[in-house]
C-alpha positions, 0 to 999 in steps of 0.5 A: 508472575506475569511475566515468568513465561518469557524466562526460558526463551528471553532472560533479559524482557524477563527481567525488563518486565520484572523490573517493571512490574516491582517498581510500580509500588515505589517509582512509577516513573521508573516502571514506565522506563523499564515497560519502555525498555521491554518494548524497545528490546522485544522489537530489537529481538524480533528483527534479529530472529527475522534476520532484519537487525543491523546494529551498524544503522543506528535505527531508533526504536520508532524507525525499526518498529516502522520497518518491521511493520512495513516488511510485515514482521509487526502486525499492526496491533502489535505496532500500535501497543509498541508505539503507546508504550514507546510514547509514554516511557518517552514522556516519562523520561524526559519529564521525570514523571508518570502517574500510577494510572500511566504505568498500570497501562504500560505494564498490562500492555508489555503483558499482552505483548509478551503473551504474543511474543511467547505464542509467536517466536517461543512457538506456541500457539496455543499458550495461555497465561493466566489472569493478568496479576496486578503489582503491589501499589504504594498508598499515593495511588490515586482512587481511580486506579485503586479502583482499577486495582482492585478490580484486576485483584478481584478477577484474579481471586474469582479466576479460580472459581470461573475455571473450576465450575467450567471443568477447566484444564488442570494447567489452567487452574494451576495458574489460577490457584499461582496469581492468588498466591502471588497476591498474598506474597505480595503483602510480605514481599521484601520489595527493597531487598529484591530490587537491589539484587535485581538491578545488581543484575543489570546486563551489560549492553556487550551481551545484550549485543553478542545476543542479538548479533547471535540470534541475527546469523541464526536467523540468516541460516534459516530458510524463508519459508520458517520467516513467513512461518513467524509472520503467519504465527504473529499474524494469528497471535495478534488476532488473539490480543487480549485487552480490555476497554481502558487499554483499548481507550488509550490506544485510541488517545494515541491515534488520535494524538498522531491526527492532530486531537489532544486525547486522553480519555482518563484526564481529558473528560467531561466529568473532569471539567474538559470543555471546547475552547476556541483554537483547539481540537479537543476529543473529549471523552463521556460526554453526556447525550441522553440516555448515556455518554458518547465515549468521545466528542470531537471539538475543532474550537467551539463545534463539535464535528463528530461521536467516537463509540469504541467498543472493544467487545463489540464484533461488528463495528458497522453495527456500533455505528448505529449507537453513534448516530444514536447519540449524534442525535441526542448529545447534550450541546449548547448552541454555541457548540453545533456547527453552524451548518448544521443540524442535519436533518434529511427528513428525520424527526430528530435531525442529527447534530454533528456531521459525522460519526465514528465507530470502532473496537480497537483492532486494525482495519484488515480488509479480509476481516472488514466488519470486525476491523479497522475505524469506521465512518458516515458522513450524516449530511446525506441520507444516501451516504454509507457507512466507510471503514478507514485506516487511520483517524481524519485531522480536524482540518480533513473533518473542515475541508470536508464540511466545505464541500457542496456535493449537489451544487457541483453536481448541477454544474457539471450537467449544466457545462458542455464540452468545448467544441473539438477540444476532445475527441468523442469517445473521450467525452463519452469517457468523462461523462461515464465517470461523471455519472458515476462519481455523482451516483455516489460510486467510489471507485470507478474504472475506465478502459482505453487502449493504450494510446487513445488519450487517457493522459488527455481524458483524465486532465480534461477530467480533473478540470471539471471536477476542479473547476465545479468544485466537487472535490478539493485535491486530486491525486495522480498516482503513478508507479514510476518516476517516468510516469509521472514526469510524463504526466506533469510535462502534459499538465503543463502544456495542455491547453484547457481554457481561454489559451490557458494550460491545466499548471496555469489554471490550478497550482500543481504538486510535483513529484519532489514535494512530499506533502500538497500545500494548502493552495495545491489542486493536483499532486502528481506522487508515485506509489513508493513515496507515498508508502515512504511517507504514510508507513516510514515517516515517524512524525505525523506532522509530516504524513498525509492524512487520510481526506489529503486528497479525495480523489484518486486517479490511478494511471495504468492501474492494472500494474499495481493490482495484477501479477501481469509481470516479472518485477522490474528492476526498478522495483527494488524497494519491494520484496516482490510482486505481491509486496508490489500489489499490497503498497498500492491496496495500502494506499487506496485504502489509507486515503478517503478518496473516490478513486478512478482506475485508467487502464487499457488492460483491466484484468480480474484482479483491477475489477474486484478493486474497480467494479466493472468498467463504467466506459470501454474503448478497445484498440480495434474499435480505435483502429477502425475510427483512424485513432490509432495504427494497426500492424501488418502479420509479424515478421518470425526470427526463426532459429534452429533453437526457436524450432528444436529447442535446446537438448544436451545428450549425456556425457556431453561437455557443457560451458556453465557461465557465471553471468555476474562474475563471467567465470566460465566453467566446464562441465560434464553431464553424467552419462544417464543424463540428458537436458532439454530446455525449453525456449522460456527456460533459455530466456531466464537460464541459458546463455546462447551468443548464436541465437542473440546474434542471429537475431540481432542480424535479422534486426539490423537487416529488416530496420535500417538505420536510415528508415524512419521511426524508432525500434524497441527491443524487449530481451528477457533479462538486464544481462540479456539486455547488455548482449542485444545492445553488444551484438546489435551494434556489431551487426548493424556496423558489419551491415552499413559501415562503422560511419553508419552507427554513431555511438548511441544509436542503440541502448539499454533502458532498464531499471539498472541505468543511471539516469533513466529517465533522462534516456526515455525522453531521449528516446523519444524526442532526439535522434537518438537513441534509435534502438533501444532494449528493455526489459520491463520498464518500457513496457507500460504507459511511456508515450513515445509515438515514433517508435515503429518497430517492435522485437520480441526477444523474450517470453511472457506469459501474462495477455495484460503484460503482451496487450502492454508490451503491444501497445508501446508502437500502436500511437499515430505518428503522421509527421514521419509517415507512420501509417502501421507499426511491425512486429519482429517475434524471435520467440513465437509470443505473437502467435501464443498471445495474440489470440487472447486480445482483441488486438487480432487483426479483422477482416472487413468485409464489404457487405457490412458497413462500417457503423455495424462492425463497430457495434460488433466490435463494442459488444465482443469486447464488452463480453471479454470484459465480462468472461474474462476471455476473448470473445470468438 
């Protein structure tokens, strides 16, 4: 009965799922099996029909689920109901036991699973499947789940009656009338007879694999738009989840045990004798406090640290909050067991006897849906502390660390401590300042814009210092989108001279970008944003993730690329589908990490300040020219060709050369006689292929930059083919302009997301001779620190103001020792003149008549009205 609905469109998790249900009277071990078997085949399904199954990887079950979760196949209920059943048909199998109670759970599970299987994939949205019909039970069943059994059979019999007095539909009240009936077969049923034809049943694993492999090339042929179809479907469907409040429990027992809790709410309870005991961290459920029980108590050894209340009905979690707090006042706690910090009274009559409280109704934490998902918790030591909502459950090391905290004696040593005298430049210190105020005003997340090249490495280290130092918090993150990022910033970390002829490695222990989880002595870890996703959404043992207190705070550097659509992907970015795949694993990690998070950009677009906030500090790069901090450019140098004027035209009947840019195969073609073709100059730089105008810019480059001048060049083509031309070309014209002996091999370059060893070229680029031109596309175009480079070519369109400012930014940095007083900018495709305007990179006229105090001041105010409108002010 429960599981009929899946035979048409999945014999075999009909038959897993039969199976299940009939040997629950006879073997509850073996009914947990099958659940597990209906588990693991419905994930195999599910990535054959999203065209993800690969039977050669030879994924567990856990890892597929890990992967179908982060591509965004699984909503994260599902995930959830899929790793509870997986954990107990594991532990059913390697011990050879399982209690009824177990089993039960298991079967209402693959039930609510194959409701969302059957509305998603066998498309239908709006099925409805009956009350849930509970399995014939042997006489050794315990009296709890006799009772849950007998009140799942009471449901069913009053089901009937509900439907008809609420006028329901003619289908609804068939299923009705079928789950009573089945009941009473149930009674007479040949159990033994009918389990012996099933597993004579038994598929062979050959089919089962013909199947999947079938459904895997029907799914290749299918459009992408019918694939985010299903997600959207699954998405809707698991909103649509129906449990109850033991199943709710017992997900809830499985999260906490990937924190670090021992958790079982039906034998880990009060009235069961469960109690703390020194050297475990033990959530105990129903324990009493007056005027009822909190759902759950958390016990690190002897102290209680938090109240869980876990109310699956309840719509808005914030507002069940206030229960827990209810009962953190009034839990029944001896006095060995209130922590000895506590209680927490903030003024209130009846003070609070835990420090933290937890609410939740079960459904993962969804941003758009924020009072109706996810965990939510207070910290009660501060009346000015406010509700959060998490993603994930803290370790009880995350609850400790968080107790060691003094946020008020940190707060009074940073107001007590001055900056070191010339230490930092005056803006910089205004910058620290602003985030401090902010940081002990409680705010937690916090932006900060500085032009590129201003110093935000340098602030955010002088920064981290004195957070350290005072104490405020415990361990910094330095998320970082590429690998050469963060390199960069660990290299600054380790020469920068904080105190006393001390660098900041030498004062605090500093994580590198190859440790995948902080020590307990680590101070700093430096991570990019893809291996963190690898190791909070692909590591399948908990012991090895981050929890969510590992860090509590955040700094984001160049934070305007992880949030905004400010660029093509770049080839680097290959473990992302796209852009928006790109911003969400940021978003993931923000919201996984109960962190104050701080935002360094020097483009902060629409997008950075709904996650941000507006910005606390704003140092804008004409402000920063006019006090001598950084170089200004002269008018652009425009690389004019026939094509940048007339575009490009293809009248009919013309013959045409297609090329094949992977394979090289070069094709004629000839347009029909009623067609002609234009393209624009954004068209030819993502599809047209033009030898001419690549080599006619390359020759104004080796003329206008001779080899022999100072300062290095960056060239930005459009594409990673386009990129290999330029480097072709431009080292053709430079050896036809200055002699062979004048261009030494490795001259010019291609640094892109497709060369081996990238990075190792960057530094290259920076601190040898040479490379001296180098061509990119994206990967150059933000954060790298490489102030020699004095020379700017543009040969590609971008549409995005953030990207240009970016793009802009790579040469604007002070480089006295070899004579840099401004950097040029050469434009093949009329980028200065369609973006300049939208920046406050513009160049100012200084006028005699107004000093130099008040042209900073109007500079600061049409800057801050940009930040406000979103555009530039006139």
């Amino acid at each position: 009965m429960n599981f009929d609905h899946l035979q048409e469109i999945s014999p075999e998790l009909h038959r897993l799922g039969t199976l299940a249900e009939r040997f629950f009277a006879a073997d509850a071990n073996t009914s947990l099996i099958k659940s597990r078997q209906f588990g693991e085949y419905m994930v195999k399904e599910i990535a054959a029909l999203s065209g993800l199954y690969d039977p050669a990887a030879r994924e567990t079950t856990n890892d597929l689920v890990r992967r179908l979760s982060t591509q965004q196949v699984l909503p994260r209920e599902v995930t959830d109901i899929f790793h509870a059943v997986r954990r107990s048909g594991n532990a059913a199998t390697h011990s050879l036991a399982g209690s009824p109670a177990e089993a039960l759970a298991a079967l209402k599970f693959c039930h609510a699973l194959g409701v969302w299987y059957r509305r998603t994939y066998g498309r239908d949205p709006n099925f409805r499947p009956g009350p849930f019909v509970p399995p014939r039970a042997s006489a050794a069943v315990d009296p709890a789940t006799q009772a849950e059994l007998a009140a799942l059979r009471a449901q069913v019999r009053d089901a009937e009656e509900k439907l008809a007095a609420a006028h329901a539909s003619a289908d609804d009240l068939a299923k009705a009338r079928e789950a009573a009936e089945e009941l009473a077969r149930q009674a007479t049923a040949d159990s033994a007879v009918w389990e012996q034809a099933a597993v004579e049943l038994e598929a062979n694993q050959a089919a089962l694999s013909r199947t999947l492999a079938e459904l895997q090339q029907a799914a290749e042929a299918q459009p992408a738009q019918l694939q985010a179809q299903f997600r959207q479907a699954g998405l809707q469907a698991a909103g649509r989840l129906e449990l109850d409040e033991r199943q709710t429990r017992r997900l809830i027992d499985v999260q906490l045990a990937d924190a670090g809790w021992e958790a079982d709410s039906a034998l880990l309870t009060y009235q069961k004798g469960a109690r703390p005991e020194e050297g475990r961290n033990l959530a105990i459920a129903e324990w009493p406090c007056e005027g009822g029980r909190a759902d759950y108590a958390l016990f690190v050894g002897l102290a209680c640290l938090g109240v869980i209340e876990a109310k699956r009905e309840s719509l808005d979690v914030p507002s069940t909050l206030a229960q827990a707090e209810r009962y953190a006042r009034t839990l029944l706690l001896a006095s060995e067991h209130v922590h000895p910090h506590g209680p927490w009274k903030q003024r209130l009559d009846e003070p609070f006897l835990v420090p933290f409280v937890f609410a939740t109704n079960g459904r993962p934490y969804v941003r758009q849906w924020l009072t109706k998902s996810g965990i939510w918790y207070r910290d009660l030591r501060r009346e000015t502390n406010h509700a959060i909502a998490m993603t994930n459950w803290f370790s009880p090391k995350d609850l400790l660390d968080k107790l060691a905290t003094d946020v008020d004696t940190a707060a009074q040593g940073l107001a007590e401590e001055s900056f070191g005298k010339g230490r930092m430049r005056p803006y910089q210190e205004e910058a620290i300042a602003a985030i401090e105020e902010a940081v002990v005003a409680g705010q937690r997340a916090i932006l900060v814009s500085m032009a590129t090249g201003s110093g935000k490495t340098r602030t955010a280290i002088a920064l981290m210092y004195r957070l350290l130092k005072h104490r405020r918090f415990r361990r910094i993150l330095f998320l970082v989108d590429r690998k050469a990022l963060g390199k960069q910033t660990t290299d600054a970390l380790e020469t920068t001279e904080i105190e006393g002829m001390l660098n900041f490695a030498q004062i605090y222990k500093v994580a590198g970008l190859e440790q995948r989880l902080p020590e307990d002595e680590d101070q700093v870890q430096v991570a990019t944003v893809q291996s963190l996703i690898a190791r909070i959404l692909n590591e399948p043992d908990p012991v090895r993730r981050p929890t969510p207190g590992t860090f509590d705070c955040i700094i984001v550097d160049e934070a305007h690329r992880g949030y905004t659509l400010d660029a093509e992907l770049r080839e680097s970015d290959i473990g992302f589908r796209d852009i928006d795949d790109y911003q969400s694993a940021y978003r993931q990690i923000l919201d996984y990490f109960d962190a104050v998070k701080v935002a360094l950009t020097a483009t902060p677009a629409l997008h950075t300040r709904e996650i941000f906030g507006h910005p606390v500090f704003h140092y804008g790069y004409r402000q920063a020219v006019v006090e001598g901090y950084l170089n200004d450019h002269p008018p652009p140098k425009r690389i004019t060709t026939a094509l940048s004027e007339a575009g490009i035209h293809f009248d009919g009947g013309e013959e045409v050369e297609i090329i094949d840019r992977k394979t090289g195969q070069i094709d004629l073609f000839e347009l029909p006689d009623d067609v002609a073709l234009d393209y624009d100059l954004a068209d030819f730089n993502r599809r047209v292929y033009s030898e001419a105008f690549n080599r006619i810019v390359c020759r104004a480059i080796a003329t206008e930059i001779p080899p022999s001048k100072p300062g290095k060049t960056l060239i930005f083509a459009a594409r990673d083919a386009h990129a290999d031309d330029i480097v072709r070309l431009l080292n053709e014209q430079l050896r036809e302009e200055y002699g062979t002996n004048a261009v030494p091999h490795g001259m010019v370059a291609k640094i892109t997301g497709t060369v081996e060893k990238a990075d190792d070229l960057i530094l290259k680029f920076k601190n040898d001779p040479y490379p001296k031109y180098v061509v990119t596309v994206d990967l150059l175009t933000t954060g790298v620190d490489i102030p020699s480079i004095c020379n700017l070519v543009f040969v590609r369109r971008v549409k995005s103001r953030i990207l240009y400012i970016q793009m802009i930014g790579r040469a604007t940095r002070l480089c006295p020792e070899i004579g840099k007083e401004h950097f040029r900018i050469f434009d093949a495709v009329d980028l200065y003149a369609e973006l300049q305007e939208m920046t406050d990179m513009r160049p100012v006229v200084v006028r005699p008549d107004i000093s130099l105090g008040q042209l900073v001041a109007d500079l600061q105010k049409a800057e801050t009205e940009e930040d406000r409108t979103g555009s530039p002010a006139r």
